[in-house]
N, C-alpha and C positions, 0 to 999 in steps of 0.2 A: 780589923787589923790586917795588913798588908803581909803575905807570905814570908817569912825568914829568908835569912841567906839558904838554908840548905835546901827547902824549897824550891827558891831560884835556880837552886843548882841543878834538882830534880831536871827544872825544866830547860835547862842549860845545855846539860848534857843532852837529852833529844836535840835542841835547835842544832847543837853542834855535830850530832850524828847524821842528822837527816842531810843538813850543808857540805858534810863530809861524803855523804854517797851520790848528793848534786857534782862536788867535784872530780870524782871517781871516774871519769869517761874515758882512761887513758885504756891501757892496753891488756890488764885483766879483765876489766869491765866491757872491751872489745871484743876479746875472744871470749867472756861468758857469752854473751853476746850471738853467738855464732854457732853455739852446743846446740843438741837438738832436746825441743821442750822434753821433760818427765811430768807424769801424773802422777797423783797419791790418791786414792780414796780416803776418806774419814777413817780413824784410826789405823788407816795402813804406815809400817815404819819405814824411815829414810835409810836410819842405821841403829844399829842395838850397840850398847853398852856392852865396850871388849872387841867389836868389829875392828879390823884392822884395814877396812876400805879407807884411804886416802884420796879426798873429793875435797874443793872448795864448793859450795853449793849458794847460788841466787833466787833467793823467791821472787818469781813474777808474779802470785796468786794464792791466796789461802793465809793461812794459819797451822803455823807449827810448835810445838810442845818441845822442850828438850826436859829430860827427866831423869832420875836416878830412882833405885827401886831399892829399900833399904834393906839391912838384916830381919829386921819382922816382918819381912813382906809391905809396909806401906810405898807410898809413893810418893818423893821430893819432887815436886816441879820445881824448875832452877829457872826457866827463863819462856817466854814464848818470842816466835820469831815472826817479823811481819813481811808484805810486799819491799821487796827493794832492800830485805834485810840481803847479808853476807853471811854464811857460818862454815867450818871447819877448818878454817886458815890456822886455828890453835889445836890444829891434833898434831901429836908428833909421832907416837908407834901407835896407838888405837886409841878406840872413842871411848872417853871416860865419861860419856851419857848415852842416853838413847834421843834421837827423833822422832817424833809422831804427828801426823798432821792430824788437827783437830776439824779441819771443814777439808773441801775438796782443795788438793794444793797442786801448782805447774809452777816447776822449777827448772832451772839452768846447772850442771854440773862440769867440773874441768878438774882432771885429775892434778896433786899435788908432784906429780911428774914431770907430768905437760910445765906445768909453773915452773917447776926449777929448769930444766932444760931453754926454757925460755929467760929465763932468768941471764942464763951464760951470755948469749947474746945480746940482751937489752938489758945494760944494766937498772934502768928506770923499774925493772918489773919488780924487782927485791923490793925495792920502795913502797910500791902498790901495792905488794903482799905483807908489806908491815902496816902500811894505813889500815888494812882488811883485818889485822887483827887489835890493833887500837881501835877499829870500830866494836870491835867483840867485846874486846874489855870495856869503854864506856859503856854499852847495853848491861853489862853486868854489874857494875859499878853503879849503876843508877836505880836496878831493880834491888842490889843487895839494900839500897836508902831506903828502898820499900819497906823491905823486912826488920829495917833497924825498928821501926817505930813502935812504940812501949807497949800500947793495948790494942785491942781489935781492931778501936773504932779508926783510929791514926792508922792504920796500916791500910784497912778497907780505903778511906778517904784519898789514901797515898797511890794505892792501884788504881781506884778512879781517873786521880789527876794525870798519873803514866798513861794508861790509855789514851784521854782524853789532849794529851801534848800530842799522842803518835797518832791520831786520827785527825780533828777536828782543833783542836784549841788554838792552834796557831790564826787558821781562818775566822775566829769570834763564834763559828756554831756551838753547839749545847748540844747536840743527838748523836750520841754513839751508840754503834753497831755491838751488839753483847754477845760476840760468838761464842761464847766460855760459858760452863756450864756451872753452876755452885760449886760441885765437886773441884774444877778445875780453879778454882779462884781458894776452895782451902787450900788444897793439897800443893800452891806454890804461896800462900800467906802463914801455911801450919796454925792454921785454926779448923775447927773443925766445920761440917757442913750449915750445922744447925746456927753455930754462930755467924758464919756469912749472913744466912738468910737473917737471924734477927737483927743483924747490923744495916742488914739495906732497907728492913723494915723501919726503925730508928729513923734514917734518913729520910726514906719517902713520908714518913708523920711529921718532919719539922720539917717540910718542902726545900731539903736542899737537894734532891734529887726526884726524880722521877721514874719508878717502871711502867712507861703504857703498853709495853709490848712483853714477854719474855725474855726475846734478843733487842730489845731497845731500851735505854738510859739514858734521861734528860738528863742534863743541869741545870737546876734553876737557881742555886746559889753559888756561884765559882768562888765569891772570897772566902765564905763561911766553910765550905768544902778546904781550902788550902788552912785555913786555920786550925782543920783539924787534924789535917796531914801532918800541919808543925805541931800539935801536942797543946793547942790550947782547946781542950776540953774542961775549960771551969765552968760553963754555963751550960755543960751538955745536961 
């Protein structure tokens, strides 16, 4: 069976993220452009939840975490962010997450200053900085489809297929890079670790995925995988 619409939509909303930051070459994307690179070490943070740093920020490199830390101490991961992502164009007095890069990450930063000020003069750059946070929200909008899905297995299969649109799926390949640790795949699905792991185990036994590596993940079934992201697990 062929993907649902929502599905589609999954994969929609990347196509039309990614076509949205190909078109982005105007005049914030110029002066990010221009900023002098930052590094992050693995688990060093960008910004902590409450900072009142006002930054638009460009991944050139890595993998970064946005997260929230709850009243019992656990941890919501809300979203990860990839090369050529954009993020903080939606803070208005301070950051209602944190950042954390999860591998080594180089980034671009332009204070939300610089932006307005430049704004007065070019009126085109408001525009840019509205595209930049309709990029935010579609990334969010797409991951929260992740989380809609009813049981483990639909939701694991649904973060697969996310990955799998923002790395490779578009080009026909099957091998993605698995920066993310188990931990980091509960703690933004809200399952716990143990069931991640028996749900990738589930999959590698009915060869619709593959682990040959720790950080590598085939695909060897793309439709059967989307059928289970839509909720058809009657023959699981």
């Amino acid at each position: 069976m062929l993907a649902s619409a929502e599905t589609a939509t999954l994969s929609n909303v990347h196509a039309s993220f990614a076509s949205t930051r190909r078109r982005s070459g105007g005049a914030i994307q110029d002066v990010l452009s221009r900023q002098p690179l930052r590094r992050l070490a693995p688990h060093e943070h960008l910004f902590h939840e409450g900072d009142r740093e006002r930054n638009i920020f460009r991944i050139e490199c890595g993998l970064v975490r946005l997260y929230k830390l709850l009243h019992d101490g656990r941890r919501q991961i809300i979203s990860f962010r990839y090369p050529g992502d954009v993020l903080g164009s939606d803070t208005l007095t301070e950051q209602c997450y944190s950042a954390e890069a999860v591998t080594d990450v180089t980034l671009r930063s332009l204070s939300r200053e610089a932006a307005h000020r430049r704004m007065k003069d070019e009126p085109a750059f408001g525009s840019e900085l509205f595209d930049l946070l309709s990029e935010e929200l579609a990334t969010t909008r797409s991951q929260i489809s992740v989380l809609n899905r009813r049981s483990a297995i639909e939701k694991l299969a649904a973060f697969i297929l996310d990955l799998w649109s923002r790395q490779v799926g578009k080009g026909g390949g099957n091998r993605l890079t698995l920066e993310l640790t188990r931990t980091d795949i509960a703690d933004f699905l809200g399952l716990t670790i143990e069931t991640v792991s028996r749900n990738l185990t589930k999959l590698r036994q009915r060869r619709i995925i593959d682990l040959s590596h720790i950080h590598t993940l085939v695909i060897l079934d793309g439709e059967r995988l989307k059928e289970l992201a839509n909720g058809d697990c009657e023959t699981w």
